[in-house]
C-alpha positions as CSV (number, residue, x, y, z in Angstrom):
1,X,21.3,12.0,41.3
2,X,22.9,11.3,37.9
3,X,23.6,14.2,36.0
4,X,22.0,14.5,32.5
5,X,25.2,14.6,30.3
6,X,24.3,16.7,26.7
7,X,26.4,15.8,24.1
8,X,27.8,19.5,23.1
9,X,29.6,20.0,26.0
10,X,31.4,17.0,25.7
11,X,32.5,18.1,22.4
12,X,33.9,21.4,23.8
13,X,36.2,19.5,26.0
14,X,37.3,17.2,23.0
15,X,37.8,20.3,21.1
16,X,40.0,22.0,23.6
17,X,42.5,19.4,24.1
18,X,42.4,18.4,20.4
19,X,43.1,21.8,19.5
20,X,45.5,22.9,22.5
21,X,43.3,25.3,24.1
22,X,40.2,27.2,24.8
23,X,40.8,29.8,22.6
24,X,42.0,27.5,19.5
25,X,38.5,25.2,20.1
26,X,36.4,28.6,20.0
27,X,38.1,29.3,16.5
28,X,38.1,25.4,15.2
29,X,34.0,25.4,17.0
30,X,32.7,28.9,15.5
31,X,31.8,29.8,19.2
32,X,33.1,32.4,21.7
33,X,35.2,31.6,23.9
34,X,33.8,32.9,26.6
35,X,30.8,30.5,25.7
36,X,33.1,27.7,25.7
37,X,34.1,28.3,29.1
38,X,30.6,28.7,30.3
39,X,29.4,25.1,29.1
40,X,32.5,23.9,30.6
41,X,32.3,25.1,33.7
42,X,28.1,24.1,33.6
43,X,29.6,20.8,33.0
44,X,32.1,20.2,35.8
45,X,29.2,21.4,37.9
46,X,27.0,18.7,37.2
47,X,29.7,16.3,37.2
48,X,31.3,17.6,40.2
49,X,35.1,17.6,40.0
50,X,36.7,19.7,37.5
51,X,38.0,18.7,34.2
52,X,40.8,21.1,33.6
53,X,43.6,22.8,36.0
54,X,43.3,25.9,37.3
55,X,45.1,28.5,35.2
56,X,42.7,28.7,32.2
57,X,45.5,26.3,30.4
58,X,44.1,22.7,28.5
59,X,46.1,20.5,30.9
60,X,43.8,17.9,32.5
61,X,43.0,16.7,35.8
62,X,43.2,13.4,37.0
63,X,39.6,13.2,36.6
64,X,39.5,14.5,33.0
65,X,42.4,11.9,32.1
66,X,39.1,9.7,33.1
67,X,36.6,10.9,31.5
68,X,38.3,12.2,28.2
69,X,38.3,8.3,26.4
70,X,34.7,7.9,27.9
71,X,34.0,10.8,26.2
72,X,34.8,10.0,22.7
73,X,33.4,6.4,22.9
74,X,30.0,8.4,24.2
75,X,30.3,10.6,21.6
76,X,31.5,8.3,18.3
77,X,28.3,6.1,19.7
78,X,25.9,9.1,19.3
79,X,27.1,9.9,16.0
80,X,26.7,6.5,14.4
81,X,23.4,6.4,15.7
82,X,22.3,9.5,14.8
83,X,23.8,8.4,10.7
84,X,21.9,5.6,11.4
85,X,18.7,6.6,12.3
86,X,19.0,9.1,9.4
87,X,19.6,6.6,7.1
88,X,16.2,5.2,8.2
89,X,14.4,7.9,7.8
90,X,15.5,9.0,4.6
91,X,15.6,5.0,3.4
92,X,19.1,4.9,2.9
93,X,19.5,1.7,4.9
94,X,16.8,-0.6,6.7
95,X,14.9,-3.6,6.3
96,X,11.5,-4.9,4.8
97,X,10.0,-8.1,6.0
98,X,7.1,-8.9,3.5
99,X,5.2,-12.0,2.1
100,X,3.0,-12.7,-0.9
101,X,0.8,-15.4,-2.3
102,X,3.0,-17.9,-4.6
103,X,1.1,-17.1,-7.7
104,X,2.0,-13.1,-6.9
105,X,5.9,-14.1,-5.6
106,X,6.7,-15.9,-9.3
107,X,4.9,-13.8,-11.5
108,X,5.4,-10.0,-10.4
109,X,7.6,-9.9,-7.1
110,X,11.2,-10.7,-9.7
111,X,10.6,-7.5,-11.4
112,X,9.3,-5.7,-8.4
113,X,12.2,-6.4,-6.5
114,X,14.6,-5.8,-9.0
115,X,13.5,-2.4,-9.7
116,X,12.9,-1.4,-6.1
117,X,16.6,-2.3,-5.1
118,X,17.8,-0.1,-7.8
119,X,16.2,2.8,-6.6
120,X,16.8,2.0,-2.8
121,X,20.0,0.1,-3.2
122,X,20.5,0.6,0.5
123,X,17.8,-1.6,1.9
124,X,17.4,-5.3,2.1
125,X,14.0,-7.5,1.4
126,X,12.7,-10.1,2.9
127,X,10.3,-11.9,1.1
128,X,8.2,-15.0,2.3
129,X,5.5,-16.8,0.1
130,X,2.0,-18.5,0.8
131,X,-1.4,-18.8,0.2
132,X,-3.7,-16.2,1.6
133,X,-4.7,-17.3,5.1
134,X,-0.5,-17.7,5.5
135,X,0.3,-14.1,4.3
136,X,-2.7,-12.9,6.6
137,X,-1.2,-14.4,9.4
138,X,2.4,-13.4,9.1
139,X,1.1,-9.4,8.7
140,X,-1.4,-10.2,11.9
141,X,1.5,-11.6,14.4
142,X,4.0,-8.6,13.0
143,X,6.6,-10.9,11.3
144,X,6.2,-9.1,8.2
145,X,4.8,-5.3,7.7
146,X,3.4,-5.9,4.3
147,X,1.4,-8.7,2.7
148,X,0.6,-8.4,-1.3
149,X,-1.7,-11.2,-1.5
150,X,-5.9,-11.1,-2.4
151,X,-8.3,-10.1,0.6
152,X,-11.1,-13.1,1.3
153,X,-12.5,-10.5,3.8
154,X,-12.5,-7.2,5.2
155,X,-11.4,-7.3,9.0
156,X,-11.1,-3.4,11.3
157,X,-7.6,-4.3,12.4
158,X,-6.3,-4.6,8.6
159,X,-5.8,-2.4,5.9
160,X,-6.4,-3.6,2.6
161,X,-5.1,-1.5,-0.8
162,X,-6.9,-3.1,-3.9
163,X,-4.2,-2.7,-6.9
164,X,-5.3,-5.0,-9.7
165,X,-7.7,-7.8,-10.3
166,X,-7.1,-10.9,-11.0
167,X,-9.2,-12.7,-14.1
168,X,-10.1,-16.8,-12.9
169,X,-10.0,-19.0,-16.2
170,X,-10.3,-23.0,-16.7
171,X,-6.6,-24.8,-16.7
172,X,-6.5,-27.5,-18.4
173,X,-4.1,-29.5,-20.9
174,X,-3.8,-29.0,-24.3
175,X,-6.2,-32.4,-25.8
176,X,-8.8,-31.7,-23.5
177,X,-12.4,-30.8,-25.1
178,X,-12.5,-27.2,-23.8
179,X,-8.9,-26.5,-24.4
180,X,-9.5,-24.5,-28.1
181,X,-12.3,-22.8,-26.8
182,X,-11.7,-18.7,-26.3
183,X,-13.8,-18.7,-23.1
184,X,-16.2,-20.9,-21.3
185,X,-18.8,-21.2,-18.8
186,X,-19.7,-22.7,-15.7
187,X,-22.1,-25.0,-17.7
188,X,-19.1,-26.3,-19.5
189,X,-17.8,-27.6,-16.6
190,X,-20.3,-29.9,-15.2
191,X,-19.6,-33.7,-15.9
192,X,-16.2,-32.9,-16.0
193,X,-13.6,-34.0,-13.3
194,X,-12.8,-30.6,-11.2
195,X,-10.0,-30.8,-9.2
196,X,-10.4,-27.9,-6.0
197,X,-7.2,-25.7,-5.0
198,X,-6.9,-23.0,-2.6
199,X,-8.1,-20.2,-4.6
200,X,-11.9,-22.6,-5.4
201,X,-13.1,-20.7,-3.0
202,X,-13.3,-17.8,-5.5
203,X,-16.4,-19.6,-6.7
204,X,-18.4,-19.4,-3.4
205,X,-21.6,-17.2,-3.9
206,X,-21.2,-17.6,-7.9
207,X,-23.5,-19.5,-10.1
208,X,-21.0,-21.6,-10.6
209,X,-20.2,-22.6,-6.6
210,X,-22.2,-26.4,-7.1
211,X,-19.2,-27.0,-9.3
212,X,-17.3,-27.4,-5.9
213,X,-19.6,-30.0,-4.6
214,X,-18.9,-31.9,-7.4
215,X,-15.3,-32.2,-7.1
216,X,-13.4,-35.1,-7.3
217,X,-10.0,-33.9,-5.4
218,X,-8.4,-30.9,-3.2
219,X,-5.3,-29.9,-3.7
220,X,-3.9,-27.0,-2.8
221,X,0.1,-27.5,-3.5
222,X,0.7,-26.5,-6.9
223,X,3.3,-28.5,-7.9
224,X,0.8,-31.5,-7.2
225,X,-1.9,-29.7,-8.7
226,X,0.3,-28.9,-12.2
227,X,1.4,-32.2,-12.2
228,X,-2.7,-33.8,-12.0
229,X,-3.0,-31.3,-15.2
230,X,-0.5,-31.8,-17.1
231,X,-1.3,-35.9,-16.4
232,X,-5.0,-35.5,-18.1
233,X,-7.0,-36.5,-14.8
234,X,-9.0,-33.0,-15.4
235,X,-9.5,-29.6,-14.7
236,X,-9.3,-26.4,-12.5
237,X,-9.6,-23.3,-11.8
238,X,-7.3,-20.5,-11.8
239,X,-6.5,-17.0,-11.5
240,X,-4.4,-15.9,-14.4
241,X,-1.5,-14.9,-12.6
242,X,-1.4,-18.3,-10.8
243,X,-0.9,-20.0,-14.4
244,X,1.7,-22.0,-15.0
245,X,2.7,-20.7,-18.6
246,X,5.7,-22.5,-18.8
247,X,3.6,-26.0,-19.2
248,X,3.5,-26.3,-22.7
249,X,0.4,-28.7,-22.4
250,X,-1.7,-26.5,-20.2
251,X,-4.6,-23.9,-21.6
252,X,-5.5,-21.3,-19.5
253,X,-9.5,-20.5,-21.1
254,X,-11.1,-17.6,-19.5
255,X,-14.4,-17.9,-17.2
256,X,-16.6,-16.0,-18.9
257,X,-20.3,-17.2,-16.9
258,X,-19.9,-16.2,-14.5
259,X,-17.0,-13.9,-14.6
260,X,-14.9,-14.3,-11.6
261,X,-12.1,-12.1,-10.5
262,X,-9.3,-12.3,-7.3
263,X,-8.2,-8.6,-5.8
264,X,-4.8,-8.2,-5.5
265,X,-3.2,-5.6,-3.3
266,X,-1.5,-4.5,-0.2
267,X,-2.5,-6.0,3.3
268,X,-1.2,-4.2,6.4
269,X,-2.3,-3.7,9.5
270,X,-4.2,-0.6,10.2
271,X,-3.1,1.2,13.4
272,X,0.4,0.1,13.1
273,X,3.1,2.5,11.7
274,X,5.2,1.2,9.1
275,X,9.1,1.4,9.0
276,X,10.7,3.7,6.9
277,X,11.6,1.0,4.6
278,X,8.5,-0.5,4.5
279,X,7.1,3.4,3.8
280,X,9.2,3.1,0.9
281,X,8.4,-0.1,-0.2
282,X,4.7,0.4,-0.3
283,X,4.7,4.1,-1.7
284,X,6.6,1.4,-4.8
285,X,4.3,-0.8,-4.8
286,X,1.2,1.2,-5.5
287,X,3.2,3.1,-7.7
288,X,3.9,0.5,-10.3
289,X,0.7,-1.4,-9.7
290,X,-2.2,0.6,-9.5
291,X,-2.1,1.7,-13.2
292,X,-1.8,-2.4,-13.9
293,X,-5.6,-3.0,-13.7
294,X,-6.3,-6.6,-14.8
295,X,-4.1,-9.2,-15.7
């Protein structure tokens, strides 16, 4: 049978011939040094030769001349994972793999980020982007612990923390007919060329949802889709976050009839522990979001 090696004995024996002596490791350990003698001897039992000559003296056997470098690698490994693992726990080093929809990655994850390395300068982010279904699956197969994206659906085996809402408005450029209007209404829209995009669906169930029928294109890359705007062929909707503001020639109009808003929040999975980094990034998250309400 192996024997069960615990680490404080081994220290003893480190501590004797560093310090020349059983009596000299007793001072330098805070311990007796009949108690030092004890776990010694306990040791050399379980191990069954004896580690030191007879005589009481610090002089090694052949056998401790083995063990001693053995004992110091055993020991240095312990200790750096015992740092380590402290480090973790207390979030002083680790790892978050997250993902977020684009419109969420752009617009709020820059200053998120920024802010959370500051206070956790220690840990490292990983941060993926796509639309819903994509976060959804990343934080279902494990690749990433948290999702910040909007929930199409309540499912048992995620958890979903609502943190702000989302307002959806008409995009569309700068000469079109509805682009001074303050806010507008599904009636607006009809006749006019709709172009779908991955968040349509937010339209589904509304007063508003034969709009989709009526749709002349799909597309759901947004780079495409700005580029369709900014062109005149016609218009879309969007949440506001998911608005590119830096198109000078775009006009983001809120939907006002019917009014129609996207959750955003935290998507985990529900009987899975989260890291201590993770911990630490969502404890931030909800912390500077939750106030935010609406955008």
């Amino acid at each position: 049978m192996l024997p069960e090696l615990k680490i404080q004995p081994l220290r003893y024996v480190l501590a004797i011939v560093d310090e020349g002596g059983f009596h000299a490791a007793a001072r330098q350990l805070h311990r007796t040094q009949p108690a030092i003698s004890m776990a010694v001897r306990e040791l050399e039992r379980q191990l069954g030769e004896p580690l030191f000559e007879k005589g009481g003296k610090a002089a090694l056997t052949p056998f401790g001349t083995y063990c001693l470098p053995r004992f110091r690698e055993l020991i240095t490994q312990h200790d750096r994972l015992s740092r380590e693992l402290a480090a973790q726990v207390h979030q002083q080093a680790g790892h978050v793999d997250m993902a977020a929809v684009p419109s969420v990655a752009s617009r709020l994850m820059p200053h998120l980020l920024n802010d959370f390395t500051q206070r956790h300068p220690a840990l490292r982010v990983s941060l993926q982007d796509g639309n819903a279904d994509f976060v959804r699956q990343l934080v279902v197969s494990g690749d990433v612990e948290l999702g910040l994206t909007s929930l199409w659906q309540s499912e048992a085996e995620l958890s979903f923390t609502p943190l702000m809402r989302d307002t959806v408005g008409v995009v569309c450029r700068d000469d079109h007919v509805l682009a001074s209007r303050r806010q507008v209404n599904w009636e607006a829209l009809q006749g006019q060329v709709l172009i779908r995009n991955g968040t349509s669906r937010l339209l589904e169930g509304t007063v508003a949802e034969p709009l989709l029928q009526q749709s002349a294109f799909d597309i759901s890359n947004m780079i495409s889709l700005t580029a369709m705007l900014v062109a005149g062929i016609g218009v879309t909707t969007l949440p506001r976050l998911a608005f590119a503001e830096e198109y000078e020639r775009l006009r983001f109009i809120p939907l006002a009839n019917p009014r129609v808003e996207r959750e955003i929040g935290l998507l985990r999975m529900s009987q899975r522990s989260l890291s201590p980094a993770a911990k630490a990034m969502e404890s931030f998250i909800i912390e500077e979001l939750a106030s935010t309400g609406e955008v």
